[in-house]
N, C-alpha and C positions, 0 to 999 in steps of 0.2 A: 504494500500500500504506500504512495506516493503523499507527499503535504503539499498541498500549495503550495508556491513560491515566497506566498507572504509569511504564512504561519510558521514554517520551519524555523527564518530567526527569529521569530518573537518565542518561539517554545522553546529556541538554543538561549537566548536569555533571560527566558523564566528559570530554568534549570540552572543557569548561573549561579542566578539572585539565591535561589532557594538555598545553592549547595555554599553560597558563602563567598563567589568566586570574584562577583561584582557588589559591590555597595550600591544598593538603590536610593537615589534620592531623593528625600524628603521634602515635601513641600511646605511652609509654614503654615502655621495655625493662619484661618482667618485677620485675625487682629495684626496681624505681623507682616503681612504680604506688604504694605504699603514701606517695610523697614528690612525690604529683602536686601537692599546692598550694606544693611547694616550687619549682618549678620552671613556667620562663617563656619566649617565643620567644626564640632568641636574636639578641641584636641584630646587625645589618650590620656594625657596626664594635666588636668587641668591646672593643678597647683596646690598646696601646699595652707594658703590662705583663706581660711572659711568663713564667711559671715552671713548673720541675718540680719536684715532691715526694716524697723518696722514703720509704717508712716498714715497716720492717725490723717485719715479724708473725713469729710463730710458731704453725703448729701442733701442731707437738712440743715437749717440753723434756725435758731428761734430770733427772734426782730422784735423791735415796736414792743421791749418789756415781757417779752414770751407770749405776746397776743398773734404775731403773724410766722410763718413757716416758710422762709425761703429756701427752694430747691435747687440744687448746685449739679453741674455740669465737672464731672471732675477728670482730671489729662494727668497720669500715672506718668512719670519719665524715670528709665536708668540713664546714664552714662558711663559706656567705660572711660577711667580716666588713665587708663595706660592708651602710652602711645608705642608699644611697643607688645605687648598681651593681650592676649581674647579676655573677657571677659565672661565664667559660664555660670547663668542663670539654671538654677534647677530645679524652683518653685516661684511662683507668685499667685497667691491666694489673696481673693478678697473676703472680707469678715464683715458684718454686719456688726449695728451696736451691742446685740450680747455674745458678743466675741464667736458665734455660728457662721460656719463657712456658707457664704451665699456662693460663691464660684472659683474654682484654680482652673488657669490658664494654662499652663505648662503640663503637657503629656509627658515630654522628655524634654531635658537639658536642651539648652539653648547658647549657644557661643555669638556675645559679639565684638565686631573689631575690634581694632585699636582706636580711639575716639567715637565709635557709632553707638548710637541711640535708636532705644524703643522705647513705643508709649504704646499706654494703653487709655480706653476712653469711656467713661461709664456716664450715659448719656443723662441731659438734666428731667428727664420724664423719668429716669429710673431711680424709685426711689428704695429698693430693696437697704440700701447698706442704713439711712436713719441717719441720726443726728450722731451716731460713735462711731463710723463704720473704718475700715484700715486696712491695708493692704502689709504682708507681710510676703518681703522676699531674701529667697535664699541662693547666696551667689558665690562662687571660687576663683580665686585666679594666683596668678605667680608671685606676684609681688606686692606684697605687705605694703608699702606707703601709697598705691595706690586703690585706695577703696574706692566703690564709683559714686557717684552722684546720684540720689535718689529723692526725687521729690513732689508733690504733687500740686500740682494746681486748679483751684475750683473755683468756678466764673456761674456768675447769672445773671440773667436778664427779664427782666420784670418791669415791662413797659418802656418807660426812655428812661428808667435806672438799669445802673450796672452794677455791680458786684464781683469782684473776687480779692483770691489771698493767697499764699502758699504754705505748704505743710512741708518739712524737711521732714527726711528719716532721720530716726534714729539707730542706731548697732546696739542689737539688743543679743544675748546670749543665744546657742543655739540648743534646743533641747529635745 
């Protein structure tokens, strides 16, 4: 029995993939497509330096003395701040105000440049995370003085007012 001309290689490079021979590549997550040049394979040995980042968002805030509830728009950023090392991300979980996981992002590890940035964006109609909600990320790389930059920022807009402010991480232990 003969294959098509087509199917033969695409069934000589399944059988690759499968037996290990070729590394298939990964398409990013949704949210990530838009920070495709930011991001690179990640390396065998990412490094030696571990840290978690926690960084306290909100999607609500109370106004006007705790009578009014403004709803925030909020834009997650890392940075790696090596100019020379990936950066490898290998969770980012968002948390709600009783500290309950509303969503993780990350299937698997994530490497990026040397300078390249990802965000993430939790739109201002979503109000799952509350008025305590935070984002907690967990990331490795080679070199100790440089930690990355993680911070958020949350903006609203509510008629021809505007609104926003920024949240820094903080390096909290890893447990």
């Amino acid at each position: 029995m003969t294959c098509p001309k087509r199917v033969a290689p695409l069934a000589a490079i399944v059988l690759l993939v499968a037996l290990g021979g070729v590394q298939a590549e990964q398409e990013p997550p949704e949210f990530l497509r838009a920070f495709a040049r930011s991001l690179m394979a990640a390396p065998a040995n990412p490094g030696s330096e571990a840290g978690r980042s926690h960084v306290p968002v909100y999607s609500s805030v109370m106004a006007g003395g705790g009578k009014t509830k403004v709803d925030f728009a909020v834009t997650l950023s890392i940075h790696n701040t090596s100019g020379r090392d990936p950066l490898v991300v290998s969770r980012i979980n968002y948390h709600e105000t009783s500290g309950a996981l509303i969503q993780s992002y990350l299937m698997e590890p994530i490497a990026l440049r040397p300078y390249g940035t990802i965000q993430i964006v939790v739109a201002q109609d979503d109000m799952r995370g509350g008025l305590g909600a935070n984002f907690v990320v967990d990331w490795q790389n080679r070199n100790p003085g440089a930690e990355p930059a993680i911070e958020a920022v949350m903006i609203a807009n509510i008629g021809t007012q505007s609104f926003s402010f920024l949240s820094p991480a903080r390096r909290v232990s890893r447990d």
